[in-house]
N, C-alpha and C positions, 0 to 999 in steps of 0.2 A: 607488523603482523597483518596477515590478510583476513584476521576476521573479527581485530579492533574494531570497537563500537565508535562509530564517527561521532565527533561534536558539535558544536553551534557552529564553528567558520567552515566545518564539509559542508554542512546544510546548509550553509549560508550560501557558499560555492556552487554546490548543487543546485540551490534554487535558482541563481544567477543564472546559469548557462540554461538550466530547463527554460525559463522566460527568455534568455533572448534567440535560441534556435526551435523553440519549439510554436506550435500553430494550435489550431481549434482541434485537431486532430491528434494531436500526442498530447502525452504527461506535462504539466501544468504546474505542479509545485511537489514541494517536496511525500506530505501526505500523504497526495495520490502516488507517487511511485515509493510508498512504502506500502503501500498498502498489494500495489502491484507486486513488489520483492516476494512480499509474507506469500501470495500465492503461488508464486512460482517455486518458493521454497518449499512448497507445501505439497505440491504436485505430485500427483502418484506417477508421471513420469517425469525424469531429466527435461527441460527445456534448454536445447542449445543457445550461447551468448549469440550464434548467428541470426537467430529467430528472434531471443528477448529483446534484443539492443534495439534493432531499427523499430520493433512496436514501439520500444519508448516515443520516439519521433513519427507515430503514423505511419511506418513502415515503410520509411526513408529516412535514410542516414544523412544528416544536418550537413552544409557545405562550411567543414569548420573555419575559422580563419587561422588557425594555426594548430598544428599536430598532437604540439602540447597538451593544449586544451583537452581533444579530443582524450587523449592519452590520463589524464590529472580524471576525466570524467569518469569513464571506463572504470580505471583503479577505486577512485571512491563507490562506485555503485558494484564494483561486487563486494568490495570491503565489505560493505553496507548487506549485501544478501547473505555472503559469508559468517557476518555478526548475527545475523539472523538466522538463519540456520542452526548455528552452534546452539542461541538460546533456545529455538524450540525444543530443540533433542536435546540439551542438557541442562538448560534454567528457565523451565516453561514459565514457573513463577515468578520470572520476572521481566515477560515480554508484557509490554506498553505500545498498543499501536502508535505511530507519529501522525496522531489527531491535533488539530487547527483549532486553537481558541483564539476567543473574541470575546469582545464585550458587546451584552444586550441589555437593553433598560439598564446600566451603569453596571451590571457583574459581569462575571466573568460565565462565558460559555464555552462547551468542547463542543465543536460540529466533527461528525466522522463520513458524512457524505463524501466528498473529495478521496478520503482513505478507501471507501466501498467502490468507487468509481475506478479506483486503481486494482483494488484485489479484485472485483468482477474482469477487468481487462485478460489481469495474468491466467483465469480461471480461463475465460476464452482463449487465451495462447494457447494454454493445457491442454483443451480438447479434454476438459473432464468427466468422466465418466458419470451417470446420475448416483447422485451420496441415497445410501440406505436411508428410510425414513426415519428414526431419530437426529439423523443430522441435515436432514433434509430443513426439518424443523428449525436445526441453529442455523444453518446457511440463509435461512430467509430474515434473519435478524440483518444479517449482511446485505439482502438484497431490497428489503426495505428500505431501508436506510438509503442506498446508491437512487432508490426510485424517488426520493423526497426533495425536492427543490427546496432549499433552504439556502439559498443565495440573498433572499430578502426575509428575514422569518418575518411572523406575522407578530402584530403587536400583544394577542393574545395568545402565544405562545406556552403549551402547559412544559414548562418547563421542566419539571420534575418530571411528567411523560418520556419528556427527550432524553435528558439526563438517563433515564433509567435503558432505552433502546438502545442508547450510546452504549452506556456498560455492559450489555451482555453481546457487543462484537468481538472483543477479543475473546472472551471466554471461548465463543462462536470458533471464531479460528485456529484458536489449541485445540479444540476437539477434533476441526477438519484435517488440521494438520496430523494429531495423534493417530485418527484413522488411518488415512494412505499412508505416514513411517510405517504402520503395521503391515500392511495392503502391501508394499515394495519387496 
């Protein structure tokens, strides 16, 4: 089915190939290009595969080493937008950005910087138009977030802070989403 939710070994797939053709210039891991999906799916216009695909890579298409590959890639990544799609418009409650945990001082953390880095990208493909001010308001939860370098957090880190910015991105993005469905 083409808009089956992928599993650990797509993602795992996926992340392969995004690290070995990708540079400082494209998508990076899986996170970031879901985060990029969600907004292209969100989009108050269509974004053609001619345009989304090469942004994944910096806006050049990988020199693959074999068709396959390129072919297995393609398929998983719109599965993947397709699965997403279908849950905003019809199981909003149960979209789960694909946020990057780690451990900090011995727990467990969710960082969504990587996933903002990717949904700000797709917003740029979009050429989106400026959101009405109440969701002006939820999109800067998103864009905060992308502006935070937490590659090294800090030792004092208020956690429960972050924790809390973290949770209201996806909210953030059902709304942005729910606006332009309407808007279309």
């Amino acid at each position: 089915m083409q808009d089956q939710p992928l599993n650990a070994a797509d993602f795992d797939l996926i992340e392969d190939i995004l690290l070995k053709y990708g540079d400082d210039n494209s998508v990076l891991n899986c996170s970031e290009l879901d985060g990029y999906f969600t907004a292209l799916v969100s989009s108050p216009t269509q974004v053609d595969i001619s345009d989304w695909f090469p942004a994944i890579w910096g806006g050049q298409n990988p020199d693959w080493d074999n068709p396959d590959e390129a072919k297995q890639f393609i398929e998983l990544s719109v599965r993947h937008m397709n699965a997403l799609a279908s849950q905003l418009a019809l199981e909003p409650q149960t979209f789960n950005p694909h946020f990057e945990q780690i451990e900090h001082q011995g727990k467990p953390l969710t960082l969504a910087e990587e996933w903002c880095f990717g949904y700000l990208r797709g917003v740029s493909l979009g050429n989106w138009p400026e959101l009405p001010a109440p969701l002006t308001a939820k999109f800067q939860a998103i864009t905060l977030c992308a502006e935070q370098d937490n590659f090294e957090l800090p030792a004092d880190l208020d956690v429960a802070l972050h924790q809390q910015n973290v949770a209201a991105i996806g909210p953030a993005a059902l709304a942005i989403h729910d606006y332009w469905a309407a808007q279309r």
